[in-house]
PyMOL Python script that loads the backbone (N, CA, C, O; Angstrom):
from pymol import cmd

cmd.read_pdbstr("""\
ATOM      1  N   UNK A   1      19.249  29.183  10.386  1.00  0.00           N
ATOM      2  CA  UNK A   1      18.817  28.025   9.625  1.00  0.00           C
ATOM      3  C   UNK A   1      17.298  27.866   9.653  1.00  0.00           C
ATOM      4  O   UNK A   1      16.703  27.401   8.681  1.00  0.00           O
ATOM      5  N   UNK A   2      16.783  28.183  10.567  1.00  0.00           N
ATOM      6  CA  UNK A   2      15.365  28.517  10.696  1.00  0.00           C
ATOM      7  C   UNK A   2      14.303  28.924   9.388  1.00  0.00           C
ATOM      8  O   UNK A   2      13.229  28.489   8.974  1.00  0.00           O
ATOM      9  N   UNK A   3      15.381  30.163   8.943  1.00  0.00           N
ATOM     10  CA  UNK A   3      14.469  30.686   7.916  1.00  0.00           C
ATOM     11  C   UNK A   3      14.702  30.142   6.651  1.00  0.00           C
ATOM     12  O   UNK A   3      14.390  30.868   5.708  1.00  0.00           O
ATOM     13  N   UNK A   4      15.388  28.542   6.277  1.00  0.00           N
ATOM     14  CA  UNK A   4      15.667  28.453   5.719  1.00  0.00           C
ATOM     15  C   UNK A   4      15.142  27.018   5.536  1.00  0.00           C
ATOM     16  O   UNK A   4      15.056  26.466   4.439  1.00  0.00           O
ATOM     17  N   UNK A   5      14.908  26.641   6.339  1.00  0.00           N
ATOM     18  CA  UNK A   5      14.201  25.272   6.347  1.00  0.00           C
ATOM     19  C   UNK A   5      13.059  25.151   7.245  1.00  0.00           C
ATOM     20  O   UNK A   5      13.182  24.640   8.359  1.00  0.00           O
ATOM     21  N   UNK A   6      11.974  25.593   6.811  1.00  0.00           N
ATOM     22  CA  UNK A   6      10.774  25.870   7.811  1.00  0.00           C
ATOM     23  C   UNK A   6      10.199  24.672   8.205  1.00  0.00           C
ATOM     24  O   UNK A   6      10.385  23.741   7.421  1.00  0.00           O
ATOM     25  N   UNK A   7       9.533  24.430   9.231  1.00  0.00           N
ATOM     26  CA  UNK A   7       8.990  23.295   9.276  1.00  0.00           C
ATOM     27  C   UNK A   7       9.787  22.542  10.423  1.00  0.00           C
ATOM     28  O   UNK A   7      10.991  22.313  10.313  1.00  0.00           O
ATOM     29  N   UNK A   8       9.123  22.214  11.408  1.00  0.00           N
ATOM     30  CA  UNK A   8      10.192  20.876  12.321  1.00  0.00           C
ATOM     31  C   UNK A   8      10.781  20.047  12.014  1.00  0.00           C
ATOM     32  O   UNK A   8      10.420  19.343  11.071  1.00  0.00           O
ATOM     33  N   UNK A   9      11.897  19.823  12.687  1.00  0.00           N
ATOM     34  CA  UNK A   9      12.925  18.626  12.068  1.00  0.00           C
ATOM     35  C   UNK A   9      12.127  17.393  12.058  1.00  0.00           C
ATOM     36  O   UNK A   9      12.872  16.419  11.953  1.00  0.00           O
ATOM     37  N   UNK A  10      11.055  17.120  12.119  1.00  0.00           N
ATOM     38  CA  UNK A  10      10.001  15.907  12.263  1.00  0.00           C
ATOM     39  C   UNK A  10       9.598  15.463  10.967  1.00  0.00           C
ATOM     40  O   UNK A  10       9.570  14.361  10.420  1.00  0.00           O
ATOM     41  N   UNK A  11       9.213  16.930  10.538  1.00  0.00           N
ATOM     42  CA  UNK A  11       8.767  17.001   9.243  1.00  0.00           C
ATOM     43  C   UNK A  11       9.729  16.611   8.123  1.00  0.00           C
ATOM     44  O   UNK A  11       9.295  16.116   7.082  1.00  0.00           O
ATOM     45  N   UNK A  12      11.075  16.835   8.329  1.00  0.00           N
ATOM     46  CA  UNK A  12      12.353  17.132   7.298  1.00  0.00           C
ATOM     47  C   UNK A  12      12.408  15.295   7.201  1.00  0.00           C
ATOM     48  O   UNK A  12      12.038  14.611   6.247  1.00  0.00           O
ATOM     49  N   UNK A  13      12.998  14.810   8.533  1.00  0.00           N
ATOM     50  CA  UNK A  13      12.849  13.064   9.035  1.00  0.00           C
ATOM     51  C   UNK A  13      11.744  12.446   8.050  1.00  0.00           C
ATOM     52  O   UNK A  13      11.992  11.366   7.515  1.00  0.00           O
ATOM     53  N   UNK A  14      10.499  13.118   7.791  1.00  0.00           N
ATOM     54  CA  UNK A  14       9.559  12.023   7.957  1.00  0.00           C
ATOM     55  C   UNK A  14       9.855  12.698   6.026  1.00  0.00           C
ATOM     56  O   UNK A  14       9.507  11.848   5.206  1.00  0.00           O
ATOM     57  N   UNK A  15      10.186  13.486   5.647  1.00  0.00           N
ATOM     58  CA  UNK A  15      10.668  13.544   3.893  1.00  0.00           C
ATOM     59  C   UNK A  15      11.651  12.744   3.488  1.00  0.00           C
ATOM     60  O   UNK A  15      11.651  12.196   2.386  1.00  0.00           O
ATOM     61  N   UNK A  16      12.642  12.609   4.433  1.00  0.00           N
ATOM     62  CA  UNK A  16      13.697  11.839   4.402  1.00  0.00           C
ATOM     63  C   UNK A  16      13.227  10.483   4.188  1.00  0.00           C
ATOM     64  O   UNK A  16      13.628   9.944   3.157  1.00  0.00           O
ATOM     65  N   UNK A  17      11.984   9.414   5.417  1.00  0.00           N
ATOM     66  CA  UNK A  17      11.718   8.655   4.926  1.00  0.00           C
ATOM     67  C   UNK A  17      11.017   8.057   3.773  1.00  0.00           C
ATOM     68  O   UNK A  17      11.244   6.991   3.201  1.00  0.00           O
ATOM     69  N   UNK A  18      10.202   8.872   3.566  1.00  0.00           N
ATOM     70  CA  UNK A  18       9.520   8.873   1.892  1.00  0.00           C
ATOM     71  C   UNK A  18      10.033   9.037   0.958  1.00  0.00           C
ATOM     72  O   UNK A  18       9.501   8.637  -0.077  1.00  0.00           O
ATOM     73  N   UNK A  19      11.694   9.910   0.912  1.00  0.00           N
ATOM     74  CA  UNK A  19      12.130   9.623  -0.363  1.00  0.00           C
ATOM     75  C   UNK A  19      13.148   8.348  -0.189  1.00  0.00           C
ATOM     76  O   UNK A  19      13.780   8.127  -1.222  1.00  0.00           O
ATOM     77  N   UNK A  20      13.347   7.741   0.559  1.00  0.00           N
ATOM     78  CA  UNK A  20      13.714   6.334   0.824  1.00  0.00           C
ATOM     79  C   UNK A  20      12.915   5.347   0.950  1.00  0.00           C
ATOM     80  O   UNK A  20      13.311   4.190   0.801  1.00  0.00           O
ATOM     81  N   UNK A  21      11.647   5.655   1.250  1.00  0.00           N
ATOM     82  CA  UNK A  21      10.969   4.199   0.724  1.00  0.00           C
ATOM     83  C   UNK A  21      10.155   4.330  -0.756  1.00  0.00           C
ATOM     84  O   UNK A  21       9.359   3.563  -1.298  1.00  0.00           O
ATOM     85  N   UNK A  22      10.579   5.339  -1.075  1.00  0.00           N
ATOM     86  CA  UNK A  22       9.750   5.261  -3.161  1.00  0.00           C
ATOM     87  C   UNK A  22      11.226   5.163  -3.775  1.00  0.00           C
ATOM     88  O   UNK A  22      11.228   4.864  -4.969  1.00  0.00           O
ATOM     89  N   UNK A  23      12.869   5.418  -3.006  1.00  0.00           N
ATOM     90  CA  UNK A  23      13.606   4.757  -3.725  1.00  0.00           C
ATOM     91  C   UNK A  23      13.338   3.604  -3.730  1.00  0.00           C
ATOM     92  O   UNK A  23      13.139   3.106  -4.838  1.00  0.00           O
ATOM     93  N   UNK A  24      13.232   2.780  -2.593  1.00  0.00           N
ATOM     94  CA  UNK A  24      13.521   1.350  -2.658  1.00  0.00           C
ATOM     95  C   UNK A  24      12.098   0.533  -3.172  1.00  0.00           C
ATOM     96  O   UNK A  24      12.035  -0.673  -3.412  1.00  0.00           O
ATOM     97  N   UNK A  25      11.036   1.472  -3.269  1.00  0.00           N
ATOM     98  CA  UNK A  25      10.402   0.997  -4.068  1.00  0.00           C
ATOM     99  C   UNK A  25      10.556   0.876  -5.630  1.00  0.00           C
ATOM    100  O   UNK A  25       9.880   0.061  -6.258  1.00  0.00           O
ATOM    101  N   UNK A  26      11.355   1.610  -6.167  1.00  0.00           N
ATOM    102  CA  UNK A  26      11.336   2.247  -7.198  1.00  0.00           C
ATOM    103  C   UNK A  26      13.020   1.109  -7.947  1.00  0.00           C
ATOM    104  O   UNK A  26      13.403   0.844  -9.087  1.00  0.00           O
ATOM    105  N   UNK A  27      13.615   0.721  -6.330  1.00  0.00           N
ATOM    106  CA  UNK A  27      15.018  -0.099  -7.150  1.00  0.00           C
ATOM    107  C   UNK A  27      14.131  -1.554  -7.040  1.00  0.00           C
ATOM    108  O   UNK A  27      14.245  -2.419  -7.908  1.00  0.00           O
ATOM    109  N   UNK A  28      13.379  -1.685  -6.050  1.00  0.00           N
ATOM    110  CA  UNK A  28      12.923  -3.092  -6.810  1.00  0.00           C
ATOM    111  C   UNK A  28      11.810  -3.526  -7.736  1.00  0.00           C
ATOM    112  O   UNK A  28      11.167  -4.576  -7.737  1.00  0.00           O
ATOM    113  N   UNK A  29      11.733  -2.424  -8.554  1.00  0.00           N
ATOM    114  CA  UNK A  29      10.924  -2.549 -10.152  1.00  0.00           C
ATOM    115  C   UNK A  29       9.712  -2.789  -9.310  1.00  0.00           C
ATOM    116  O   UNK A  29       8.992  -3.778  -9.448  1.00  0.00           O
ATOM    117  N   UNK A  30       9.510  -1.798  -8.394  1.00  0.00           N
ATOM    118  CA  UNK A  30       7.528  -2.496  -8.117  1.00  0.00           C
ATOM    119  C   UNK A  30       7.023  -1.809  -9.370  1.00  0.00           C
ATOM    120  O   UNK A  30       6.247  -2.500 -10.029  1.00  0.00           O
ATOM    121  N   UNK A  31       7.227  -0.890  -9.730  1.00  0.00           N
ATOM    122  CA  UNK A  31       6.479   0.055 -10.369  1.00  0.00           C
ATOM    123  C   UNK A  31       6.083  -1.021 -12.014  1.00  0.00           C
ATOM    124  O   UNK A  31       5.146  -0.838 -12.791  1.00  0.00           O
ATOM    125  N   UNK A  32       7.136  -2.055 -12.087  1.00  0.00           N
ATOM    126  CA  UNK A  32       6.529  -2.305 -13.396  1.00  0.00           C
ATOM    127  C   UNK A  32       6.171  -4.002 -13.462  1.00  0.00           C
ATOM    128  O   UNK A  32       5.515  -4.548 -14.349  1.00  0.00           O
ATOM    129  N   UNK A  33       6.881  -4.758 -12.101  1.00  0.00           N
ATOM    130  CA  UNK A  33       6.386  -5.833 -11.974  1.00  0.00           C
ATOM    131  C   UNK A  33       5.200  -6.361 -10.775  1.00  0.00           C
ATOM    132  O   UNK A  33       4.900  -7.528 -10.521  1.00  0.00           O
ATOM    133  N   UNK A  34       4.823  -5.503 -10.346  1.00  0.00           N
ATOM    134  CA  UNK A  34       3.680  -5.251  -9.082  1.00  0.00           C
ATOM    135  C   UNK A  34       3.130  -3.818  -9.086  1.00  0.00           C
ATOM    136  O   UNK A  34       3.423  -2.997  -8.218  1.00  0.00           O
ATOM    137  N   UNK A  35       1.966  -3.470 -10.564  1.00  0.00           N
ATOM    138  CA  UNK A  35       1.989  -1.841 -10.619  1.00  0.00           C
ATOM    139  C   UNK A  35       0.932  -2.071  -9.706  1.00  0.00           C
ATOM    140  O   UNK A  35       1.324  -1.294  -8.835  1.00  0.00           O
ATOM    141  N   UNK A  36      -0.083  -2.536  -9.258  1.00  0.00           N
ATOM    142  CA  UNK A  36      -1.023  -2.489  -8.632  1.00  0.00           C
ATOM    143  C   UNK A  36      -0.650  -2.019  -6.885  1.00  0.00           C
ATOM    144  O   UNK A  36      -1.064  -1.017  -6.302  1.00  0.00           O
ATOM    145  N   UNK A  37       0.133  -2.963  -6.410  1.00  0.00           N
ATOM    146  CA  UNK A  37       0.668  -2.630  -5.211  1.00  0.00           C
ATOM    147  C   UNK A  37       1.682  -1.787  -5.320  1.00  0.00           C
ATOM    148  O   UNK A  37       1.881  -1.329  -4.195  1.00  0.00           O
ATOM    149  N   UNK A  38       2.459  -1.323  -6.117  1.00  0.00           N
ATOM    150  CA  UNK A  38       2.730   0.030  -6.326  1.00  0.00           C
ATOM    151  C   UNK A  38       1.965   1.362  -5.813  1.00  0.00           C
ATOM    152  O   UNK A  38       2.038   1.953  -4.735  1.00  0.00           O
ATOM    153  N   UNK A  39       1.197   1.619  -6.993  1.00  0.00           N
ATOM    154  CA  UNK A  39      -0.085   2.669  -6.597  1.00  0.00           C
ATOM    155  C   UNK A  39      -0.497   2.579  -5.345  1.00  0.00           C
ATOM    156  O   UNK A  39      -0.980   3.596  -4.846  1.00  0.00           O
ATOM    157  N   UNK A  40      -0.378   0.950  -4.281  1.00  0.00           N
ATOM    158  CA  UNK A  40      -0.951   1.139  -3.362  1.00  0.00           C
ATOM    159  C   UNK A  40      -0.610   1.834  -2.386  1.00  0.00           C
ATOM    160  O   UNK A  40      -1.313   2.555  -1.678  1.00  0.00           O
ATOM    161  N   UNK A  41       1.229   1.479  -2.303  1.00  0.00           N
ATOM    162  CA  UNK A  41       2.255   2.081  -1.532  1.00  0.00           C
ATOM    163  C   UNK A  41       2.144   3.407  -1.499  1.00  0.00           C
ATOM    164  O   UNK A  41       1.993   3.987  -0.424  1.00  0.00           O
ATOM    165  N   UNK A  42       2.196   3.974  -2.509  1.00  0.00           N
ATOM    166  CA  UNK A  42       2.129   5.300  -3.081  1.00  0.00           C
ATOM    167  C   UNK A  42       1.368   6.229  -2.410  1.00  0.00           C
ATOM    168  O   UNK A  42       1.641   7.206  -1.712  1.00  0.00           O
ATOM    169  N   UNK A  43       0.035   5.538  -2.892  1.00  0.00           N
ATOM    170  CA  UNK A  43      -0.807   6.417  -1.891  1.00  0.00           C
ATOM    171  C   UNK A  43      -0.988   6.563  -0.691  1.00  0.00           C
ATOM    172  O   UNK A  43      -1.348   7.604  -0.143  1.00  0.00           O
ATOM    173  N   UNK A  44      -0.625   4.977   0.092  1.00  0.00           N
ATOM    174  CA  UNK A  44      -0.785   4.893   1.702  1.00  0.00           C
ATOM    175  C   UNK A  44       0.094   6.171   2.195  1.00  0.00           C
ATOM    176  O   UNK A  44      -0.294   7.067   2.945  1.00  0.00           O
ATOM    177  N   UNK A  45       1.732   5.997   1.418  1.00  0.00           N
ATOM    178  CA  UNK A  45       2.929   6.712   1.911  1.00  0.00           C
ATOM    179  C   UNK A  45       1.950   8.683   1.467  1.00  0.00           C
ATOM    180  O   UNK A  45       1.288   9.086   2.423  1.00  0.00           O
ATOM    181  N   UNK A  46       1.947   9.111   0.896  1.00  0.00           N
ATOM    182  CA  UNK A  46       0.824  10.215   0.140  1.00  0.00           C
ATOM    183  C   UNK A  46      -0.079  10.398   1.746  1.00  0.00           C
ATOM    184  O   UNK A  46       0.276  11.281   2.528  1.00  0.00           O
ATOM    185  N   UNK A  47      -0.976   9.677   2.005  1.00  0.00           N
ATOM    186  CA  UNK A  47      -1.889   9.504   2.871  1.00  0.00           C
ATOM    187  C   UNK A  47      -1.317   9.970   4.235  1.00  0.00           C
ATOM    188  O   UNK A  47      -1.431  11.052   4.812  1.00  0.00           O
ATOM    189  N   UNK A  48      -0.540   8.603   4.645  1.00  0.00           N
ATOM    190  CA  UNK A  48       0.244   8.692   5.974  1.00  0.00           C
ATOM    191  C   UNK A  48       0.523  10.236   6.001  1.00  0.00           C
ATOM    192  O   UNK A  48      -0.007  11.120   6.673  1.00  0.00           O
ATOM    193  N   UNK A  49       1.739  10.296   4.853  1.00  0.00           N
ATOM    194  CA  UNK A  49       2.249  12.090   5.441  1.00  0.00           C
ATOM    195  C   UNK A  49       1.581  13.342   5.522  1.00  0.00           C
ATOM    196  O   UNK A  49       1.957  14.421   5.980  1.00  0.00           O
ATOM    197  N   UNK A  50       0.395  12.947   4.925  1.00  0.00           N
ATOM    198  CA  UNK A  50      -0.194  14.335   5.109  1.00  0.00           C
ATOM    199  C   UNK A  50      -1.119  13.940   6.283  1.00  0.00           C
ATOM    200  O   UNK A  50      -1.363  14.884   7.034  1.00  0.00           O
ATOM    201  N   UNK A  51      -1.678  12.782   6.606  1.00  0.00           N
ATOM    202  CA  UNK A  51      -1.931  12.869   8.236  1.00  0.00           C
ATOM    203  C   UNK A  51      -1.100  13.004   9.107  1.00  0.00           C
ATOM    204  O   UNK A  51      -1.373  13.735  10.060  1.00  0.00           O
ATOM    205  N   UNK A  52      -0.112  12.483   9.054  1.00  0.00           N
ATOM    206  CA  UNK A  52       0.771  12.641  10.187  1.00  0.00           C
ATOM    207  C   UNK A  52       1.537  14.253  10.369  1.00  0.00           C
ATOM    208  O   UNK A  52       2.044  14.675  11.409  1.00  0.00           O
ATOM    209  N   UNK A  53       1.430  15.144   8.749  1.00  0.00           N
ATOM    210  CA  UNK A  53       2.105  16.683   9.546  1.00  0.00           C
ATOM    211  C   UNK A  53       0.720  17.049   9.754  1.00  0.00           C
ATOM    212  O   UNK A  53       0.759  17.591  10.859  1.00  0.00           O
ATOM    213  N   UNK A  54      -0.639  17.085   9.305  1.00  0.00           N
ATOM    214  CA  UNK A  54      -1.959  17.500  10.107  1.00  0.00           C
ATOM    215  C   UNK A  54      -2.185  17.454  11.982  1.00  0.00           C
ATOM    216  O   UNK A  54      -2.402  18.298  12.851  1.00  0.00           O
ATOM    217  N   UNK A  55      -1.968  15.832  11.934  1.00  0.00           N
ATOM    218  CA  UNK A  55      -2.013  16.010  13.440  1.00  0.00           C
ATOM    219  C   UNK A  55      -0.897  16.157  14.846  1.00  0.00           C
ATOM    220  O   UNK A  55      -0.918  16.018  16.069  1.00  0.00           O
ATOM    221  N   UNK A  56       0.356  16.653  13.384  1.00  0.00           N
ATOM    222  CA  UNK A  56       1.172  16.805  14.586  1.00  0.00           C
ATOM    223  C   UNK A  56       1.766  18.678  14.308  1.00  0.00           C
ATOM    224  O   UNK A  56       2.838  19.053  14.784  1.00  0.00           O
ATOM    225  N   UNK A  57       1.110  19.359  13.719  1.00  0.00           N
ATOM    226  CA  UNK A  57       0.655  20.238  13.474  1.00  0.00           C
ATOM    227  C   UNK A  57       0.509  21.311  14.699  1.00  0.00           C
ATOM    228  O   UNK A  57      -0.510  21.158  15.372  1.00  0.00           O
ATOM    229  N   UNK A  58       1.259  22.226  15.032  1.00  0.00           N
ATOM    230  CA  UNK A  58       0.749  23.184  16.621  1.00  0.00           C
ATOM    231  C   UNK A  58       0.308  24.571  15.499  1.00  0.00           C
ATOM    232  O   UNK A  58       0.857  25.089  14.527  1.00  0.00           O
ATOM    233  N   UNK A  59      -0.829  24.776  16.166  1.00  0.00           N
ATOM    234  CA  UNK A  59      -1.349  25.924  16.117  1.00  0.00           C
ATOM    235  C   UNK A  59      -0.239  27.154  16.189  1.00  0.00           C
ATOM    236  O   UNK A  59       0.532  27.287  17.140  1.00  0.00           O
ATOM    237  N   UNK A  60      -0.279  28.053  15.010  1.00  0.00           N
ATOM    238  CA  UNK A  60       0.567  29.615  15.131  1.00  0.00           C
ATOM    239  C   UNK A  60       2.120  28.818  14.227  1.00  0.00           C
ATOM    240  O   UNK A  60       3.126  29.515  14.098  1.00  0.00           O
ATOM    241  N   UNK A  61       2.105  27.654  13.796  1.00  0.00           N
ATOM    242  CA  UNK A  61       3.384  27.290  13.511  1.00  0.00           C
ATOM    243  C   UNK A  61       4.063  28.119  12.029  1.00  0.00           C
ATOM    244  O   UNK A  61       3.324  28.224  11.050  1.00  0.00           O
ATOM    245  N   UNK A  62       4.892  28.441  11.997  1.00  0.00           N
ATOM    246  CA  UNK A  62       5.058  29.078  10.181  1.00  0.00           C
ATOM    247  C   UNK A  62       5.407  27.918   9.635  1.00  0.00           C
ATOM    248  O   UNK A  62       6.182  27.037  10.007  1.00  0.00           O
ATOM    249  N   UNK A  63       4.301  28.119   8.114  1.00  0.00           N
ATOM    250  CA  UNK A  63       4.356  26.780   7.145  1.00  0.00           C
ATOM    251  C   UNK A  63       4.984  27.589   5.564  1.00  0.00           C
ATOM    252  O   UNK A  63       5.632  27.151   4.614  1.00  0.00           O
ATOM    253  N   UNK A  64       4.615  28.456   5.776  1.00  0.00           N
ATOM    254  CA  UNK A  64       5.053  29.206   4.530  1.00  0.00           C
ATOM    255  C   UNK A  64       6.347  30.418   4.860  1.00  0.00           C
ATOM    256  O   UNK A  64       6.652  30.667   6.027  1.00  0.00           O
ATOM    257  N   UNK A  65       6.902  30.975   3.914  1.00  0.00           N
ATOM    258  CA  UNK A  65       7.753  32.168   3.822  1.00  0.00           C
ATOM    259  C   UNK A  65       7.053  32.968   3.979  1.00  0.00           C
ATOM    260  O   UNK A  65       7.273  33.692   4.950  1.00  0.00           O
ATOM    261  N   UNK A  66       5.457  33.351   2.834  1.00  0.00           N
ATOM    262  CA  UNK A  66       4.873  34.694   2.988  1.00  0.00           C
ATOM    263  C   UNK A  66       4.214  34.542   3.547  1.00  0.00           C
ATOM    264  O   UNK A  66       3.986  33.340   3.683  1.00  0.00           O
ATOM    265  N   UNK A  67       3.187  35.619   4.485  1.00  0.00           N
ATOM    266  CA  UNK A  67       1.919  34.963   4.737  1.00  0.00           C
ATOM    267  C   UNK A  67       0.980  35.094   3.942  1.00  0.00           C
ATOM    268  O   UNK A  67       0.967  35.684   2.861  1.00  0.00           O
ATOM    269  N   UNK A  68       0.086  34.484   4.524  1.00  0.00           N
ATOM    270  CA  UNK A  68      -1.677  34.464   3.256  1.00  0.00           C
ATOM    271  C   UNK A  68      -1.736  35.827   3.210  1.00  0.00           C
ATOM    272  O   UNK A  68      -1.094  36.606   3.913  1.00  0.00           O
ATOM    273  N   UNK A  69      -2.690  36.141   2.185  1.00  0.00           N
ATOM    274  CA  UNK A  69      -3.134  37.153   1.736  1.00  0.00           C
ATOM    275  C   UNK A  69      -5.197  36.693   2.408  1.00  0.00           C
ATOM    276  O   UNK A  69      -6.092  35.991   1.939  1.00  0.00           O
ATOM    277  N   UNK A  70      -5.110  37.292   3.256  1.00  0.00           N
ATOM    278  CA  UNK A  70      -6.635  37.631   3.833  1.00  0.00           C
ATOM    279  C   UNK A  70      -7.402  38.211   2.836  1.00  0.00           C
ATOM    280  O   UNK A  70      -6.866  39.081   2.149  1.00  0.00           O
ATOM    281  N   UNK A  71      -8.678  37.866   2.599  1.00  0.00           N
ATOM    282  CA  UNK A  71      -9.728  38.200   1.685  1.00  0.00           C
ATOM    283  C   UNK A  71     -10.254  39.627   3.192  1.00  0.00           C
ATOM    284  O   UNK A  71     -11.222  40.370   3.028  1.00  0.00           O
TER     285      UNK A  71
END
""", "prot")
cmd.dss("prot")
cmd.show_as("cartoon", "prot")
cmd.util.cbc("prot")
cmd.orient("prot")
């Protein structure tokens, strides 16, 4: 299962919560009766997750299937 879902189960959790809080953003019409705080959510949630897999991030971890291609 490894090679099939890369990434720590931390990471999978913390997708899980983001596509549950832009559902429930999304069932209580923020998007068209509060677009402003919408966008805001949006981005904090955007923000948060890419800090939070940055600094929880270990060195040597596989993020991809292939690896880079070195210049």
């Amino acid at each position: 299962m490894k090679r099939i879902f890369l990434g720590r189960p931390i990471y999978w959790a913390m997708l899980v919560v983001m596509v549950l809080a832009l559902w429930g953003i999304g069932w209580n019409h923020l998007h068209t009766s509060e677009f402003n705080s919408f966008i805001f959510l949006v981005l904090a949630l955007s923000v948060g997750s890419v800090l939070f897999v940055l600094f929880t991030y270990r060195k040597g971890e596989r993020l991809t299937r292939e690896p880079f291609e070195e210049d």
